[in-house]
C-alpha positions in Angstrom: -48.7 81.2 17.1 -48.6 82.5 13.7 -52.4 81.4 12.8 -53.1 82.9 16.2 -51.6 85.9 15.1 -53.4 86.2 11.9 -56.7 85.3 13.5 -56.2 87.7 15.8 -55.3 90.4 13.1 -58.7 89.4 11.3 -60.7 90.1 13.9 -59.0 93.1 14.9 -59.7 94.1 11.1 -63.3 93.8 11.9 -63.4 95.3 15.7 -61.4 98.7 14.1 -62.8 98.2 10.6 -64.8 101.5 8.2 -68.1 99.7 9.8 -67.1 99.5 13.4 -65.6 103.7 12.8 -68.7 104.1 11.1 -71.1 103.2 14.4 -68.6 104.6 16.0 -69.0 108.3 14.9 -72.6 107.6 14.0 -72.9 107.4 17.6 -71.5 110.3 18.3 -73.5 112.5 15.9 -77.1 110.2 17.0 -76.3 111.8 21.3 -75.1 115.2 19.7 -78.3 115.5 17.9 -80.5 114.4 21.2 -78.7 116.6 23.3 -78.7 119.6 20.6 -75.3 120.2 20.4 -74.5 121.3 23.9 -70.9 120.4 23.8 -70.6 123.0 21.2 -73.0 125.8 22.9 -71.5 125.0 26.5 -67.9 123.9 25.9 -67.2 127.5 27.8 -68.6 126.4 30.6 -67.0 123.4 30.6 -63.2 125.1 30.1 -64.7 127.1 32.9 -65.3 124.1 35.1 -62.1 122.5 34.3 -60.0 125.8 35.6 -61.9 126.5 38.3 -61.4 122.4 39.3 -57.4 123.8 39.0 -57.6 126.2 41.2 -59.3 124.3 43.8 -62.6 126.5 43.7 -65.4 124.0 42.4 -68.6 124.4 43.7 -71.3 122.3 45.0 -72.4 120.2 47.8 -70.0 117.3 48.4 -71.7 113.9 48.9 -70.8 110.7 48.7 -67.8 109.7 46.4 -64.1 109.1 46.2 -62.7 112.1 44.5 -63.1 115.9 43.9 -64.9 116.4 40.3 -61.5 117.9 39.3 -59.9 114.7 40.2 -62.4 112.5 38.1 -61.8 114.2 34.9 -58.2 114.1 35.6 -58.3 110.5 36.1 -59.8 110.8 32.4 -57.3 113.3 31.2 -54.7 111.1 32.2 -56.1 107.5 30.8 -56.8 109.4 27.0 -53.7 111.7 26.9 -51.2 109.1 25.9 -48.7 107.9 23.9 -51.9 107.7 21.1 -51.4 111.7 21.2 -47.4 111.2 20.0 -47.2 107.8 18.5 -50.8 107.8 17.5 -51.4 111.0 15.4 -47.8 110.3 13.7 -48.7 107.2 12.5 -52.2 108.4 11.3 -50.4 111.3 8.7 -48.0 108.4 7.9 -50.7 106.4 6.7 -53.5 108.9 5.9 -51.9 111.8 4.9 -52.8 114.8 6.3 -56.1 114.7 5.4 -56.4 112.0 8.3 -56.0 115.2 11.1 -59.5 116.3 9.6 -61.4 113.4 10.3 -59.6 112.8 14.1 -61.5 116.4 14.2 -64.7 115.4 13.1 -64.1 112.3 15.3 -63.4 114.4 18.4 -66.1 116.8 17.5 -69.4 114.1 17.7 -67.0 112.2 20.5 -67.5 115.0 22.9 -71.2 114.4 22.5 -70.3 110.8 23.4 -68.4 111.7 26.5 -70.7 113.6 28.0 -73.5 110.8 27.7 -70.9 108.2 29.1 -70.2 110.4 31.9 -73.8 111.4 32.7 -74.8 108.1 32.9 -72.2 106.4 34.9 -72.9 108.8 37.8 -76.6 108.8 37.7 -76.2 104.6 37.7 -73.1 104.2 40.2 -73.8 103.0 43.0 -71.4 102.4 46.6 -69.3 99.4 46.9 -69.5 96.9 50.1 -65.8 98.3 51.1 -67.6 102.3 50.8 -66.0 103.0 47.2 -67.8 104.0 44.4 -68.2 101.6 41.7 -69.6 103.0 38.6 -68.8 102.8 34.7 -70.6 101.1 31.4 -71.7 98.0 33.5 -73.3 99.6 35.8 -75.1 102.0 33.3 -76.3 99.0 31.1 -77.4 96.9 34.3 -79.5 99.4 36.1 -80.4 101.7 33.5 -80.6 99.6 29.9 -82.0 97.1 32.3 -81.2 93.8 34.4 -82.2 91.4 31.1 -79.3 93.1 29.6 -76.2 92.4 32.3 -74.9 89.8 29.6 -73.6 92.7 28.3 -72.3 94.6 31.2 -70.8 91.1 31.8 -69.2 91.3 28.3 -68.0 95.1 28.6 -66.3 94.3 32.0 -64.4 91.3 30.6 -62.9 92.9 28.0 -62.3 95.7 30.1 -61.0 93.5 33.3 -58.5 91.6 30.5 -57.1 94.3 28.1 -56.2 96.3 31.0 -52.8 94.1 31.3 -52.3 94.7 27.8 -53.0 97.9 26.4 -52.8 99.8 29.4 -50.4 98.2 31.1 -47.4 95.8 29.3 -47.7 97.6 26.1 -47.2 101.4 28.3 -44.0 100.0 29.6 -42.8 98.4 26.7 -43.0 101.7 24.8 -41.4 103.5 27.7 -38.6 101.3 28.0 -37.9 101.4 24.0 -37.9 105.2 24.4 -35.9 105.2 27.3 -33.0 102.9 25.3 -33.2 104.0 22.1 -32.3 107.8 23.0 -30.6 106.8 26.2 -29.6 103.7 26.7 -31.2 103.0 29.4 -31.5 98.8 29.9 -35.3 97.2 29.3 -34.5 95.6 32.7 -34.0 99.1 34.8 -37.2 100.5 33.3 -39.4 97.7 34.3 -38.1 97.9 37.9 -39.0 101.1 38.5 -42.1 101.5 36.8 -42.9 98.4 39.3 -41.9 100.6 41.9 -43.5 104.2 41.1 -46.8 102.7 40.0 -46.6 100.3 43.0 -46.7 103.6 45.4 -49.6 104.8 44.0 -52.2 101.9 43.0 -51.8 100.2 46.5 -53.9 103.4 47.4 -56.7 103.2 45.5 -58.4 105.4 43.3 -57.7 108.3 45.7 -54.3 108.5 45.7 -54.6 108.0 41.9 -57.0 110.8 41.6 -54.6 113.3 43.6 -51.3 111.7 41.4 -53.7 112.7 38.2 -54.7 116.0 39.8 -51.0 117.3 39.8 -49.7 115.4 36.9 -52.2 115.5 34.1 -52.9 119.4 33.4 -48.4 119.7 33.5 -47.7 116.7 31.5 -50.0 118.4 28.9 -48.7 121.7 29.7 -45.1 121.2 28.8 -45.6 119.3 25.8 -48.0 122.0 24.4 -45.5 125.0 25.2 -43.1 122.7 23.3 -45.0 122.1 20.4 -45.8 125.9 20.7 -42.1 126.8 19.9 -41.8 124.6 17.1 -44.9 126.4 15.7 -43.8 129.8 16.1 -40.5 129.5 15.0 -42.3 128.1 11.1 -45.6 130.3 12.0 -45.5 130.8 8.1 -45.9 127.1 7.5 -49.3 126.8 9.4 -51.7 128.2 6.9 -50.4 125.5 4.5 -50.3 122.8 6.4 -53.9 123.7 7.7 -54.8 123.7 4.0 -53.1 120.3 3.6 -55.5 118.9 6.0 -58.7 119.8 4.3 -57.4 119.6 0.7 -56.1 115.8 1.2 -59.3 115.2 3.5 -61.1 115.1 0.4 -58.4 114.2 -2.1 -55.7 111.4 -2.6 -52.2 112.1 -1.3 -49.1 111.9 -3.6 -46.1 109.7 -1.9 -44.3 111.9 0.0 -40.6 110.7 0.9 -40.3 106.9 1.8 -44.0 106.8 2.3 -46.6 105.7 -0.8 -49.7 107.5 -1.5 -52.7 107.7 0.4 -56.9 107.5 -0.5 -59.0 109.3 0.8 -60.5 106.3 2.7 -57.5 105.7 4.2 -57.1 109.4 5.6 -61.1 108.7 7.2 -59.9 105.4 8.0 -56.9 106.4 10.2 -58.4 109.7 11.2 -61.3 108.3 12.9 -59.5 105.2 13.6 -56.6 106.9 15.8 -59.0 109.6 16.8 -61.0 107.2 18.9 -58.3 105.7 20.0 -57.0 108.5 21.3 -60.1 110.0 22.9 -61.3 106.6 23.3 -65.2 108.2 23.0 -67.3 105.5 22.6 -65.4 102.6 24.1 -66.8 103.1 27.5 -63.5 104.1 29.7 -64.3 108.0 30.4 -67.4 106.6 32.5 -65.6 104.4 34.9 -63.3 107.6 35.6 -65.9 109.9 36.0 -68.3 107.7 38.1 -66.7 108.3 41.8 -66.9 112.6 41.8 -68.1 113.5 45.3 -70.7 116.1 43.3 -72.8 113.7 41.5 -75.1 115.7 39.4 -74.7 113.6 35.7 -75.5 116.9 33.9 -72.2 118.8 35.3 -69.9 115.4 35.4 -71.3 115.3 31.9 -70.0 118.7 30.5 -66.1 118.1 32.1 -66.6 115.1 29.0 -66.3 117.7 26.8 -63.4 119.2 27.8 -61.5 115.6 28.0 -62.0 115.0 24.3 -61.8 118.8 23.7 -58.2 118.9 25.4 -57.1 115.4 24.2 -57.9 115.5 20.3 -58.9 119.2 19.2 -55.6 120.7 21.2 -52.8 118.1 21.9 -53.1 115.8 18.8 -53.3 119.1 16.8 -50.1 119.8 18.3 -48.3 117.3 17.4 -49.9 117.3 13.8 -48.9 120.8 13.3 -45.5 119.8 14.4 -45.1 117.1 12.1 -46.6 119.0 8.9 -44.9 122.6 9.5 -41.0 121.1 9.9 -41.3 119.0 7.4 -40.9 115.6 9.1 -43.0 113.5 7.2 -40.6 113.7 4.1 -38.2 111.8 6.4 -39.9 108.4 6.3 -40.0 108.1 9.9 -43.1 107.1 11.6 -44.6 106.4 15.4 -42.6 108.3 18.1 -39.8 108.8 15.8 -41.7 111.2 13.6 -42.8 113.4 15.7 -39.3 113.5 17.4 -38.0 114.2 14.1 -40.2 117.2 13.9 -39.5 118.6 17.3 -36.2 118.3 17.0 -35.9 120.2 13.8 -36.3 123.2 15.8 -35.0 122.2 19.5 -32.8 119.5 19.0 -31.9 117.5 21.3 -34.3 119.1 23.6 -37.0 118.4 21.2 -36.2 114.9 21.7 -36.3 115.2 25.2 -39.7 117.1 25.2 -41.3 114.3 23.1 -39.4 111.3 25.4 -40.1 112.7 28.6 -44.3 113.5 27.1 -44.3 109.3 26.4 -43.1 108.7 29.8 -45.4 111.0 31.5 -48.1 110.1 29.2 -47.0 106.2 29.2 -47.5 106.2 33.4 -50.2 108.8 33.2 -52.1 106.2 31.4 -50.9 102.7 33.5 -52.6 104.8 36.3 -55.7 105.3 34.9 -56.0 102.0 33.4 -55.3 100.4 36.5 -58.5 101.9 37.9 -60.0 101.0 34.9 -59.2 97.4 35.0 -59.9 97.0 38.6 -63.5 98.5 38.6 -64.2 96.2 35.4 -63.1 93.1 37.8 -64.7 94.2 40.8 -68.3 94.3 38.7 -67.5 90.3 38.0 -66.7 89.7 41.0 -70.1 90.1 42.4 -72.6 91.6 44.4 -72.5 89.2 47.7 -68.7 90.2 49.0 -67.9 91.1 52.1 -65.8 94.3 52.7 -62.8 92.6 53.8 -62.9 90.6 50.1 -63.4 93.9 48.2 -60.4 95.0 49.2 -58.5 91.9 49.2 -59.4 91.8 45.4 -58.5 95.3 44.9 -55.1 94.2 46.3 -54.6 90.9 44.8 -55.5 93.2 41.5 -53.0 95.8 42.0 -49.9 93.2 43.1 -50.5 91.7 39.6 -50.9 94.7 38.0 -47.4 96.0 39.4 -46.0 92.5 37.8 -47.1 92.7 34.6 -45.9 96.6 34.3 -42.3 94.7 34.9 -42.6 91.9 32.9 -43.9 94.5 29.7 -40.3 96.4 30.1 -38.8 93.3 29.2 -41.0 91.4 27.2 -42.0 91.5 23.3 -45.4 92.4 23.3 -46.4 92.4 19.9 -49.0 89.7 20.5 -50.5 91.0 24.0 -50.7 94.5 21.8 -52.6 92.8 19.0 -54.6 90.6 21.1 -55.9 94.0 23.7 -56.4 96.0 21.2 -58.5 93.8 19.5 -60.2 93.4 22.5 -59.9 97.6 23.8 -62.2 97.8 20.3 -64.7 95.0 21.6 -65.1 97.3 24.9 -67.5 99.3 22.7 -69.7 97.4 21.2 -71.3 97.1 24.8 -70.8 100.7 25.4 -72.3 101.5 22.1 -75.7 99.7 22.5 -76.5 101.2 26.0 -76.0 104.5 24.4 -78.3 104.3 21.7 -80.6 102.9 24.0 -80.3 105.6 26.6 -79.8 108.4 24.0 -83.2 109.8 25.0 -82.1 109.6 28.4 -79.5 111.4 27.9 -81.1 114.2 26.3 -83.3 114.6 28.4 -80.2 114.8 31.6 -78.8 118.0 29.0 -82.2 119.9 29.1 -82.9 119.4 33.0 -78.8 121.0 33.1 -78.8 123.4 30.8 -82.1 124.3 30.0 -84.0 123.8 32.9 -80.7 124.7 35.4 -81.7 121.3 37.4 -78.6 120.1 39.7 -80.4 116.8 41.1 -78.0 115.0 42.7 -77.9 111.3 42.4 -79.2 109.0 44.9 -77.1 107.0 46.6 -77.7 103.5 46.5 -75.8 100.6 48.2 -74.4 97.5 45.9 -76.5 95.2 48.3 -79.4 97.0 47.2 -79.2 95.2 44.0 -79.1 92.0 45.4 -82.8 90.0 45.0 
């Protein structure tokens, strides 16, 4: 097991390594430059969409699909607002420095460029299941659009995609939660995993509906109460901010003294976890935020697209910042904590126990948030293996066989010690985008040209619909 281990930590050394961060955000900035920046010129618009999705007043002619707009980027919202936002951006200033909070910026920045291309593309290549579902995402895009010479690589995106599911958004979710759970509460691993099993049985079993009205309701409050939180803890050291904003840029660019139990930091490492945690917070790039999009019931790529921005806009530029804010302002960082525990220390510098709550209750809410999400995720990914000549009746069979195992393996990670299912899906979460990544430099002129027909040219075409038996030669 140890060589395992070690192999496993090689290669994961590789799939998250500077060159993988560097095609990574290269990426990003090659679509931002194609589609000339729009997330930064129409990010209004998007914020705009996103509210008017919350108040249930989005416009445009329904067609075929599973869920609302709103309800797609939710689904999003919900799979990239996770514990990477609490546990994540900790352990990036732990490592990095401050200085690591600029590059998740500059990461965030190019990766809503990214989103909106995955996004775009996944609804102008889904097409409708044999059971009347959409199915849509990466494998889709590289198999109709890249073209049919390339589904080796739609089959490699949605085996990694159909795999790591259990893992990293499933056993490791639950394991997290149930540490949380007993290390401020005491609540036994055992009780965790039972009723995760239960509350996530109660909603996958429906399918990406139900999930989509679960993420419609819980993903704008989950991020709503942890923000007002973090807000609190920010105005009550308001003073702080300017200096801890100036201790992102300065250390961007400069190496970090030791501070408290922690030794000192390049700046390589600050760009290393920065992007590194950025990405994996966002996840831009690895190909998830185009499975969740696919199934909106207003399939026009170019307005699916610009909800993208908002995702990454919401999940890196505001929550992450949060919590980094939070952590720099109260001083945490000079307690040598790191993960959850730091940024608990920090909110609980000003609120106290309640800060503790806010930040266990946002890694349970974010935790399930995400097992949601990545169910869908998981399933869509194994449906695309599963082939093109199924009947109805075996769709959904497989989508139920899927979800029975999926509600076991949430149990079994409350109890288990997933250190090696962590290592061995993240390794392969990373691998997801190396598939995603070559369809979008591929289709980068594609994509462009989707953001002038929107924007420039006002062009809503809908998208065709096409039947998975349509494929079939």
């Amino acid at each position: 097991m140890e060589a395992i281990m070690a192999a496993l930590d090689w290669f994961n050394g590789i799939v998250w390594g500077p060159p993988m961060m560097v095609v990574l955000v290269g990426t990003g900035l090659y679509i931002t430059v194609r589609i000339a920046g729009t997330q930064f010129t129409k990010l209004g618009y998007s914020i705009k969409l996103f509210f008017a999705g919350w108040r249930g007043k989005e416009k445009g002619e329904a067609t075929k699909g599973d869920i609302t707009p709103f309800q797609s980027l939710t689904v999003a919202i919900t799979g990239t607002v996770g514990n990477g936002n609490i546990a994540g951006v900790a352990t990036a200033i732990a490592m990095g420095g401050p200085g690591a909070v600029f590059w998740m910026w500059i990461t965030a920045l190019v990766g809503m460029g990214t989103k909106f291309a995955e996004a775009s593309l996944a609804v102008r290549s889904r097409v409708v299941d044999a059971d009347g579902t959409i199915l849509g995402g990466p494998f889709m895009t590289i198999e109709r659009l890249v073209g049919p010479k390339w589904k080796w690589l739609a089959i490699l995106f949605a085996l990694f995609g159909a795999v790591c599911a259990f893992g990293i958004g499933n056993a490791v979710q639950t394991n997290s939660m149930a540490l949380v759970l007993n290390e401020y509460y005491g609540i036994p691993f055992i009780a965790t995993g039972i009723t995760l099993a239960i509350l996530i049985g109660l909603v996958v079993v429906g399918g990406i509906k139900r999930i989509g009205r679960v993420a419609e309701y819980l993903a704008p409050w989950m991020c709503v109460v942890y923000v007002i939180g973090a807000i609190i803890v920010l105005l009550i050291n308001i003073t702080a901010i300017p200096a801890a904003i100036g201790e992102i840029f300065k250390y961007a660019f400069t190496p970090r003294a030791g501070i408290g139990a922690f030794a000192g930091a390049t700046v390589m490492m600050a760009m290393r976890y920065g992007v590194a945690r950025g990405i994996f917070s966002n996840e831009a790039g690895l190909g998830t935020g185009g499975i969740s999009h696919s199934p909106t019931r207003i399939p026009v790529p170019g307005r699916q697209g610009s909800l993208g921005f908002f995702e990454v806009f919401l999940d890196t530029i505001i929550v992450c910042t949060m919590t980094a804010l939070v952590i720099l302002t109260t001083g945490a960082l000079k307690t040598g904590y790191t993960s959850t525990a730091l940024t608990a220390s920090g909110f609980s510098t000003v609120l106290g126990g309640g800060g503790i709550a806010v930040v266990a209750m946002g890694s349970l809410l974010f935790g399930y948030s995400t097992l949601l999400a990545w169910y869908y995720y998981g399933s869509q990914c194994g449906r695309y293996l599963f082939g093109k000549k199924v009947s109805p009746g075996a769709v959904k069979k497989f989508k139920l066989g899927y979800g029975v195992v999926w509600i076991i393996f949430a149990f079994m990670g409350g109890i288990w010690k997933v250190d090696f299912v962590w290592l061995l899906t993240d390794t392969l979460n990373g691998a997801m985008a190396i598939p995603s990544l070559i369809s979008l430099i591929i289709l980068g002129g594609l994509v462009g040209k989707m953001a002038r027909d929107y924007f420039v040219e006002g062009k809503e075409e809908y998208t065709p619909e096409v039947h998975i038996k349509d494929l079939i030669k």
